[in-house]
N, C-alpha and C positions, 0 to 999 in steps of 0.2 A: 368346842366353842363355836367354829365353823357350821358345826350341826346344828346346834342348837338356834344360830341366828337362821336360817336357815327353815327349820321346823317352823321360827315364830314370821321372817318375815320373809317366807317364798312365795306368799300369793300376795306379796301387798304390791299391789299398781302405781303409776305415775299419780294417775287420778285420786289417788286414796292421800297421797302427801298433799297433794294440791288441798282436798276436803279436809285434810287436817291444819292445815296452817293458815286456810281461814278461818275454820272453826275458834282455833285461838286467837285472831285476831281481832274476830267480833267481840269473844268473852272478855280480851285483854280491854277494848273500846268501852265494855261494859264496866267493866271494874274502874277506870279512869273516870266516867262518868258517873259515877256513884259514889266514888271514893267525896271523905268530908260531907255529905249528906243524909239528911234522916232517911232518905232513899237505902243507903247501906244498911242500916240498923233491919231497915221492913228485910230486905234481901236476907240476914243474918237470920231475922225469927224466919223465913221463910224455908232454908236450909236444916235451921234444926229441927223443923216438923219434919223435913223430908228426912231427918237421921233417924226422929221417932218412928217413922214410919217404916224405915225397914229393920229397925228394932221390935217394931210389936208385929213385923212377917217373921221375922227369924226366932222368935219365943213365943209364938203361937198367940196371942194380946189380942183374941180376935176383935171385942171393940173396940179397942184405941186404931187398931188397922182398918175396921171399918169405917170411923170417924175420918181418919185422913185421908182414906182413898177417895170418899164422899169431898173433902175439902179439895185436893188436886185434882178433880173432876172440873174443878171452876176458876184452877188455880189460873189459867190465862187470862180469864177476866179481871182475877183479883190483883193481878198483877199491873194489868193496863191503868187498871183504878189507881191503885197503889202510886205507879210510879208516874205517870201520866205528864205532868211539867218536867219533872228528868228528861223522860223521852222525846218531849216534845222539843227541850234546848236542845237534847242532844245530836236527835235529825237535823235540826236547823245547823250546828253546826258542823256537822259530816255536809250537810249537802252545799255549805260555804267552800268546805274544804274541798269536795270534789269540783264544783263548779263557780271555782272564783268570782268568772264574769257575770253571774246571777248576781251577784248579790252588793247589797245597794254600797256608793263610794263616797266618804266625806270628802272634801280636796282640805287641802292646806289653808285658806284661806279663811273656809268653814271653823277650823282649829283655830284659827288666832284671835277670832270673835270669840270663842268662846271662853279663850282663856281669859285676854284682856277682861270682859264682861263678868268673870267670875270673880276675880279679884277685883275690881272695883266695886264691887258687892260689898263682898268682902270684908275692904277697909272702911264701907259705909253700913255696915250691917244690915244687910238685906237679903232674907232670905231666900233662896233658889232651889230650883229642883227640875235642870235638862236632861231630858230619856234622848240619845241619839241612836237611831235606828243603827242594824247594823245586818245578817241575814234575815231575820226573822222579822214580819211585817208587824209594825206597830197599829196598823190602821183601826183595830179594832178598839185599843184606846184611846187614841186620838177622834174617833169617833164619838166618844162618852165629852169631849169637852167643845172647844168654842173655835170653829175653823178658821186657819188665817193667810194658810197659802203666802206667809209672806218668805222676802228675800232675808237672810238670817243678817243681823247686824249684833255689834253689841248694845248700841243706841237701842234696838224695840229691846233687847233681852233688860235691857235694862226699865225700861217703860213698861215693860210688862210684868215684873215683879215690885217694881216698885209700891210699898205699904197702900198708897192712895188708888191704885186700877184697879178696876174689877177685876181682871183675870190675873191677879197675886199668887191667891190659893190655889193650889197643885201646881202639877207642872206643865213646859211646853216638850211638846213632840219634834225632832228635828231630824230632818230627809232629807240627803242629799244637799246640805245647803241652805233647805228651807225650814222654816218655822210653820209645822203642817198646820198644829193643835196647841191650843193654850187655856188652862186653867181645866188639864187632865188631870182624875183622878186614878191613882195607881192602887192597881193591889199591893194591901200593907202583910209582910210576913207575919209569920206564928213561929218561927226562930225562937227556941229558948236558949239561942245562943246571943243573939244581940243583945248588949246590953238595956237591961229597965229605965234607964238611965237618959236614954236618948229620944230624940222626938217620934212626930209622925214623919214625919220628913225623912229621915233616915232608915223607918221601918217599909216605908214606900219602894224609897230606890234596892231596895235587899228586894223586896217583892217582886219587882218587876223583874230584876238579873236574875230571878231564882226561876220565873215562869219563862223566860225569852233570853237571846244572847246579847239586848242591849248595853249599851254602857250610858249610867247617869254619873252626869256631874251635879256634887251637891254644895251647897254655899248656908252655911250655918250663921242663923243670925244670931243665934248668943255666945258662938264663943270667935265669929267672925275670920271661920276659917272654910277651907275649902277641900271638896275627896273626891275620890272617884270610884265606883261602883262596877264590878267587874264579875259577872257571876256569883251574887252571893257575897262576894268580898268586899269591905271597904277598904279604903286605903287613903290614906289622910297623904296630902302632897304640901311642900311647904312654899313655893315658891310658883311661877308663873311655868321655867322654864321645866319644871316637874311635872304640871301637866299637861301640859304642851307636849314630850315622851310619851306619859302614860296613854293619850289620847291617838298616837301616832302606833305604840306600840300594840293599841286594842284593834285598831283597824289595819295593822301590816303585821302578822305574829311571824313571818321574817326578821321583823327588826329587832335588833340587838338590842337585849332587854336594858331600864335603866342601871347602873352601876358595874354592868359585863364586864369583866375584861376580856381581852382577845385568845 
């Protein structure tokens, strides 16, 4: 047995363990990051060509092996195409991860405007749609809408949704504090996992967590409730002090998720 390990691991180096246990640590980042998305499913078709393909090298299939070897000629491109918003959230989260102090800070106080303000909607039926920044810069659609540079209250968030203002439809953008952008439009998912059932409003806020690490809070005017939006996820909260957590828990993923115990 001695020998044997020996045969297989006498020339393996320091440096070759190090190359290996990043190697799985990026794959492992990769499969976390795909996992739950159509992103997976392309990866899966992507896989089984690569089985066909050295299924029609091993039983001689010369044109099905020349069709694929021609397809993984380009496969990096097809790949980037493919996954492209994955990657894109996914950088942006790694590089939160690596570099905390980049990346932009709501405080406390930012949180209680928005909660109060959501639920006062809420019990008034009013519908809402806040994208707060979070690694990933929103500017580029906050740019698409009506600049306001203002100090975040719940008074404008309320003024500013309200049926009667221009800037109702879509949503506002929120930095650090401030109210960058108002009456943004977001990209709307193509999820045939969301319910048919639901508005624009909620195919909006999926759109945007699906392309950026935002988190929206959303305020539904017909059924006068309130969620929160978290990569792709919705998540319906019932009370003030639920989102208040949720919002605390999306921007410190230290903190002790809601319902933990010790």
């Amino acid at each position: 047995m001695i020998e044997l390990a020996q045969l297989y691991l006498g020339d393996l180096r320091f440096t070759d363990v190090i190359d290996i246990v990043l190697l799985w640590f990026v794959l492992y980042q990769a499969l976390i990051l795909v996992r739950g998305t159509r992103a997976l499913q392309s990866l899966l078709g992507i896989g089984a060509a690569g089985a066909l393909y050295v299924i029609a090298g091993q039983f001689e299939l010369y044109a099905v092996h020349w069709i694929f070897e021609k397809f993984f000629d380009i496969a990096v491109l097809a790949v980037l195409i493919l996954f492209q918003n994955d990657i894109r959230r996914g950088l942006a989260g790694a590089g939160g991860r690596l570099f905390p102090t980049l990346g932009q800070k709501t405080d406390q106080t930012a949180f209680e405007e928005i909660v109060r303000a959501s639920f006062l909607m809420a019990s008034r039926r009013i519908g809402a749609l806040i994208a707060i920044e979070r690694q990933a810069t929103l500017q580029e659609y906050a740019d698409s809408g009506n600049r306001l540079d203002a100090r975040l209250s719940a008074e404008l968030l309320m003024s500013i949704f309200h049926p009667t203002s221009p800037l109702h439809d879509g949503a506002v953008v929120v930095r650090r504090g401030q109210v960058l952008a108002g009456k943004v439009f977001l990209p709307l998912s193509l999820s045939r996992e969301i319910s048919r059932f639901v508005g624009t409003r909620h195919r909006a806020a999926v759109g945007l967590t699906e392309e950026t690490d935002a988190v929206v809070v959303i305020v539904s005017e017909e059924r006068g409730s309130v969620a929160v939006v978290v990569a792709g996820e919705v998540r319906p909260v019932v009370d003030a002090n639920e989102l208040r957590q949720r919002l605390v828990e999306a921007f410190d993923p230290a903190t002790k998720p809601l319902g933990a115990h010790p």
